[in-house]
N, C-alpha and C positions, 0 to 999 in steps of 0.2 A: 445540458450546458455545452455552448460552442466558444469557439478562440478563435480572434482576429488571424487570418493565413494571409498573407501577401506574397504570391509570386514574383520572385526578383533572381537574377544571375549568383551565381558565387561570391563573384567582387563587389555587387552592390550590399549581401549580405555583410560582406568583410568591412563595410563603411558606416553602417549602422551602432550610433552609440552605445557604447559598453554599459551594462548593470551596473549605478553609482549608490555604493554603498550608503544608506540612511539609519540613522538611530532609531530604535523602535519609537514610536509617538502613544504616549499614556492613553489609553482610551477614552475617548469623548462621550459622556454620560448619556447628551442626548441622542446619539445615535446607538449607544450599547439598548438604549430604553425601547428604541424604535424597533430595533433587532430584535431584542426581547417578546414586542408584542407583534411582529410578523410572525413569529414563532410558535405562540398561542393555535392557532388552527394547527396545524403537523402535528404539535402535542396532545391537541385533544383527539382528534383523528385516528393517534396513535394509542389511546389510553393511555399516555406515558407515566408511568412509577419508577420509583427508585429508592431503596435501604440505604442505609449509612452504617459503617461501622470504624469507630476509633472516631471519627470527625471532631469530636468534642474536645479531641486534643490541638486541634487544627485552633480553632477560632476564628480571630481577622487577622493572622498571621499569612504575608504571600507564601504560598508551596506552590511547590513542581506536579501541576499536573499531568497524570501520564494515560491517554485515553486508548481502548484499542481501537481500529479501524475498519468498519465493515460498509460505509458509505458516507454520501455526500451529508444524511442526515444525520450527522454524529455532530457536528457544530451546534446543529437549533437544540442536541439532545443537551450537549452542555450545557446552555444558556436557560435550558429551562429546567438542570441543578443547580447551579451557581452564581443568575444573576441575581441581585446587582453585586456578585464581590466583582469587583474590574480582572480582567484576563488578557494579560500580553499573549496573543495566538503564532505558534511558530506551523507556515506555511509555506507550499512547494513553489517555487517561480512560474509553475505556468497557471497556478489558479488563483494569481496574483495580476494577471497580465489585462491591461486595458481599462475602463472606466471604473470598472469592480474593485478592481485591485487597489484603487485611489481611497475608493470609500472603506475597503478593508485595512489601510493602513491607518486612517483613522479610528478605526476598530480595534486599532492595537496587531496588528498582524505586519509579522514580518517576517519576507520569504529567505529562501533558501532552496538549493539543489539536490535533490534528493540524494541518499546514498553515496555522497559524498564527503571528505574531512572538509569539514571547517569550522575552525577557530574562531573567526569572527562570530559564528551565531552562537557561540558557548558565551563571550563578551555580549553579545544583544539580549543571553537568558538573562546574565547576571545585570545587567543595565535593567531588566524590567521590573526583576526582584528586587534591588537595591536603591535605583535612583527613581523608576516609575512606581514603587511602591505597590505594583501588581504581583497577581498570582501568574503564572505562566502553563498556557497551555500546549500540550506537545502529542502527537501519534510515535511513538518510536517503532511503529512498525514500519510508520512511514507510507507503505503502499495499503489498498485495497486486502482484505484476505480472500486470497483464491477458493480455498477448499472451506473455510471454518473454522479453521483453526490458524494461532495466532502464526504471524508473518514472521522469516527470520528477522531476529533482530540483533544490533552492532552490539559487539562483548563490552563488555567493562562498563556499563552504565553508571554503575554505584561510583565511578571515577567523577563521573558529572555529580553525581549526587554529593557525594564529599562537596569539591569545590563549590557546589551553589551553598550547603549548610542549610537549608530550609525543611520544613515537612515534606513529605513526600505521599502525595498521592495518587492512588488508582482509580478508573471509572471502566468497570466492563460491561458489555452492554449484551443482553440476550431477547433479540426478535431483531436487531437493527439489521443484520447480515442477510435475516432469511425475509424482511420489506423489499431489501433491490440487491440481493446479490449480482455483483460486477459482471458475472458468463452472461445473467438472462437479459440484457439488451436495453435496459431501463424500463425493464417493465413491470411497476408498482404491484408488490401482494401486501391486502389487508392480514395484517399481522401487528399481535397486540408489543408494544418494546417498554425492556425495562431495563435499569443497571443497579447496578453494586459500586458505592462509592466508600470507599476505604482509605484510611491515612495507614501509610504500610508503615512509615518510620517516621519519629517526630525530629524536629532539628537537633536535639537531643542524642535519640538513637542513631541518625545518620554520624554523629561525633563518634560514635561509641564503637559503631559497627563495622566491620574489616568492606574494605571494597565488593572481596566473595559473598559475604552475607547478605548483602543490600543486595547483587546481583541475584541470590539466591530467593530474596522477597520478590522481587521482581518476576524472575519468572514462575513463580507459584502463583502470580496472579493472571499473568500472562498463559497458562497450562489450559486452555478453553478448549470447546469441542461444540458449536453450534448445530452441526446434524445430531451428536449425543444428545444434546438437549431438546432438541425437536423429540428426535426418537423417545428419550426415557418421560419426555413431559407431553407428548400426547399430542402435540402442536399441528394441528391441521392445516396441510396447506394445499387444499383442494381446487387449483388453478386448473385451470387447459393447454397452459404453457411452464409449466412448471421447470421443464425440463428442455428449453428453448435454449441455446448454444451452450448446455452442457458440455459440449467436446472441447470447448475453450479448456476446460479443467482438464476431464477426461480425455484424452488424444490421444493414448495406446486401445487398444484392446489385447483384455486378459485371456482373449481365447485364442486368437491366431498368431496375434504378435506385430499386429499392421500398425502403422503412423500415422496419424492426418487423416486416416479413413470414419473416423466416427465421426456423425451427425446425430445430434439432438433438436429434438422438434416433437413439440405436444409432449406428454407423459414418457414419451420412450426416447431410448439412449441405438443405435442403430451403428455396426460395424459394415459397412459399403463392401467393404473385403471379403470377410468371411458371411455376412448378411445374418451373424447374430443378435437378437435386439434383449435390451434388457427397460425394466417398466420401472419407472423412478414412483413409488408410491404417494401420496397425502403428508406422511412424514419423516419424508428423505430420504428413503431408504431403497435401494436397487433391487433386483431380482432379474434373473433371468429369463425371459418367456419359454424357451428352452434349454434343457442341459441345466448342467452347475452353474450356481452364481460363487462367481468367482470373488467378489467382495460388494457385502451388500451395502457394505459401511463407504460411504464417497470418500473419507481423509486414508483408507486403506487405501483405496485404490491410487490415489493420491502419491501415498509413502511408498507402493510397489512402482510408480512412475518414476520414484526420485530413486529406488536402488538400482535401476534398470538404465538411469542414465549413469550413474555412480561406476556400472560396471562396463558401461564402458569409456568413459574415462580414463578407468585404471588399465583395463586392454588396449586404449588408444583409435576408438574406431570412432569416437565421438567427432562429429563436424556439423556445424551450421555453416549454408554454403547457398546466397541468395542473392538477387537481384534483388532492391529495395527502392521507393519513395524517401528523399530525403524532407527533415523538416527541422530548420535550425531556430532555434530562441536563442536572443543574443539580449533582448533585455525584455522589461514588461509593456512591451507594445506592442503583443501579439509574436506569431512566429512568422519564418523565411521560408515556403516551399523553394527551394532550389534545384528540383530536378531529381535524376534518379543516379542510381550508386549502386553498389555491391557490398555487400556485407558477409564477411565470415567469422565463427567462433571456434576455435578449438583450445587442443590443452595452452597455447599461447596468449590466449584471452582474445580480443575482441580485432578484429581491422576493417574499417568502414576508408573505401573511397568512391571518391566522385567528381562533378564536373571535370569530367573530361583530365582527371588527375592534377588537378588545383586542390582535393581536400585526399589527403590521407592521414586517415586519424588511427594509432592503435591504443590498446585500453589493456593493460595487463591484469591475470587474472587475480592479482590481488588487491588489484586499486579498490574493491567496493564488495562487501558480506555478501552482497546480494544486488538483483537485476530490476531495473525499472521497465518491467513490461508490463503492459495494461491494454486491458480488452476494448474496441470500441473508443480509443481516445480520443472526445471530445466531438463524439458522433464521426471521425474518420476512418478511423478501422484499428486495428488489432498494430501493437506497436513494441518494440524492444527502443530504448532509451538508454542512452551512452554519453560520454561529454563528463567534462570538468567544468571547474566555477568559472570560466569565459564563454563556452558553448555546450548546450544539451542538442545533442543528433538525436533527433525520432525516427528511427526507420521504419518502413512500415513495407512489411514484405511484398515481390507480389508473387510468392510461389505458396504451395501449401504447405509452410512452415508453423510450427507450433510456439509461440511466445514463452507459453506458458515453462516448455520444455528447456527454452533458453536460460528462465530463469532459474530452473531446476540446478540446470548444468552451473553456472554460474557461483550457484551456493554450494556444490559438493565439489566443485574445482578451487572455490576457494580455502575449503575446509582442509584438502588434500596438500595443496603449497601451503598453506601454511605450520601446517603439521609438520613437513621436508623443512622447512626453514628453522624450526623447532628443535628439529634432531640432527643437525649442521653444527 
């Protein structure tokens, strides 16, 4: 999937009409129907199945559905649980952007900026539940999952839950992540996909239930492990590229200590630094060709990444510190290349400037739970994403800087002030 780019100056970005807020629009039957039967081939393709549990409490009552996010085909999987119940869809602004985006808001989708507050799209849920007489679909992870496992996600959800008063539903999905996981480049593995469709609280028990508890449902359904599940269920994924920009994920090495120096390509995982290789198996699982394998398990290696940036954070030696490609979205008619800029992160959060010192933007580190970085964004390349509800900055590095790493940093910087402000 690609996005309209238009090369334009600063100033002409800054003249470009602003995102004008719209009401969700109910979804239109005969295109929800056409959707449905584009859908049909992926599904069957996919052998797709799916269990229910509690749904019977559900009915034709709208709930909040809450789906996790492992790829683009997580939509066709919904539609081929849940149609024809109608589904108001809550989607990101830039995969709303251009001729697509026109026919998705007839579909009932209505975007928003990732990993940012806002209040108006709490008002757009309740409008879809209440006055469009729809179920409401949502990712509250929001991004892609890097590793398998679920993505951070924003505290106090049961607070939405409360205020919408409706059921509450989960859909997790097990084979979707390991068909097109986001490192390996869009490159389709035959892999059978199923989910688990569960009403976690009815409108009912969301009355009944303390904010903590509903959160508490939430993430027990959220607690996934997709390489576990490969591994404990046998899941063969006998590719030739299986392990094709694993360093997306993977960017340290556990043996030397280097940054930026792994390269993944075919079957093996390869440190340039110390020229350690480790052999990514059939089902998911690492080893060393030599020496100790240091974690054979991808979401360990994963979690040794994030305590690694964690410490130093707390030492103070953490810096992102780059030359960058800018790319501004100011509304849904594509983005703004405007040139290139400089980008840094430390413990102060974010400062991106540019054209020639017309854009400086800072970003503190508590404006947002977590980082919009994404691999390969929209066939451009590898991206860190910044910006409030007037402008999303894409930078896109161009030195050997780790994204992934950014957002690491990101979530344990925000974990850290706000803990301080806690204890203030």
């Amino acid at each position: 999937m690609k996005i309209k780019v238009k090369e334009m100056s600063y100033e002409e970005m800054l003249k470009q009409p602003r995102l004008q807020h719209k009401l969700p629009m109910k979804p239109q039957t005969w295109l929800t129907t056409i959707v449905r039967l584009a859908c049909i081939p992926t599904l069957k393709k996919l052998n797709f199945t799916y269990t229910t549990e509690r749904m019977d409490l559900v009915k034709d009552q709208p709930c909040l559905i809450l789906m996790n996010h492992s790829s683009f085909t997580d939509m066709k999987l919904a539609f081929g649980i849940f149609w024809p119940k109608k589904m108001g869809i809550v989607t990101s602004v830039d995969a709303m952007s251009g001729i697509l985006g026109k026919l998705m808001r007839l579909l009932g989708c209505t975007p928003t900026h990732k990993y940012i507050t806002d209040m108006t799209l709490v008002k757009d849920i309740d409008y879809m539940l209440k006055e469009n007489k729809t179920s409401v679909l949502m990712y509250p992870e929001a991004g892609y999952s890097f590793d398998g496992c679920a993505t951070t996600m924003p505290r106090k959800l049961g607070i939405l839950m409360k205020r919408l008063g409706v059921p509450v539903v989960t859909v997790i999905t097990q084979g979707a992540f390991h068909r097109d996981p986001v490192y390996n480049m869009l490159q389709i593995r035959d892999v059978k996909v199923s989910a688990h469709v569960k009403c976690i609280a009815t409108a009912e028990e969301v009355k009944e239930k303390s904010v903590d508890e509903l959160d508490a449902l939430l993430e027990e359904s959220f607690s996934f492990d997709n390489f576990a599940w490969q591994r404990d269920n046998k899941i063969s994924i006998d590719v030739p590229f299986r392990a094709d920009g694993l360093h997306r994920i993977l960017y340290k090495c556990p043996h030397c200590g280097a940054e930026n120096q792994m390269e993944g390509k075919g079957i093996t995982l390869t440190c340039n630094a110390c020229k350690k290789q480790w052999t990514m198996d059939e089902y998911g699982q690492m080893s060393a060709n030599n020496g100790e394998t240091e974690y054979p398990h991808i979401p360990d290696w994963y979690k040794w990444q994030r305590k690694c940036v964690r410490e130093e954070l707390e030492n103070g030696t953490y810096l992102l510190d780059t030359d960058v490609d800018i790319v501004v979205q100011v509304n849904l008619d594509g983005v703004c290349k405007i040139g290139s800029g400089h980008l840094t992160h430390n413990l102060d959060g974010f400062h991106l400037t540019g054209a020639e010192g017309k854009l400086d933007y800072t970003q503190s580190p508590v404006f947002s739970h977590t980082l919009y970085s994404d691999y390969y964004w929209y066939e451009i390349g590898d991206t860190i994403g910044i910006g409030d509800n007037e402008f999303s900055y894409f930078c896109f590095p161009k030195s050997n800087v780790s994204v992934t790493k950014a957002r690491l940093a990101t979530e344990e910087l925000y974990k850290m002030k706000k803990v301080r402000r806690k204890a203030k």
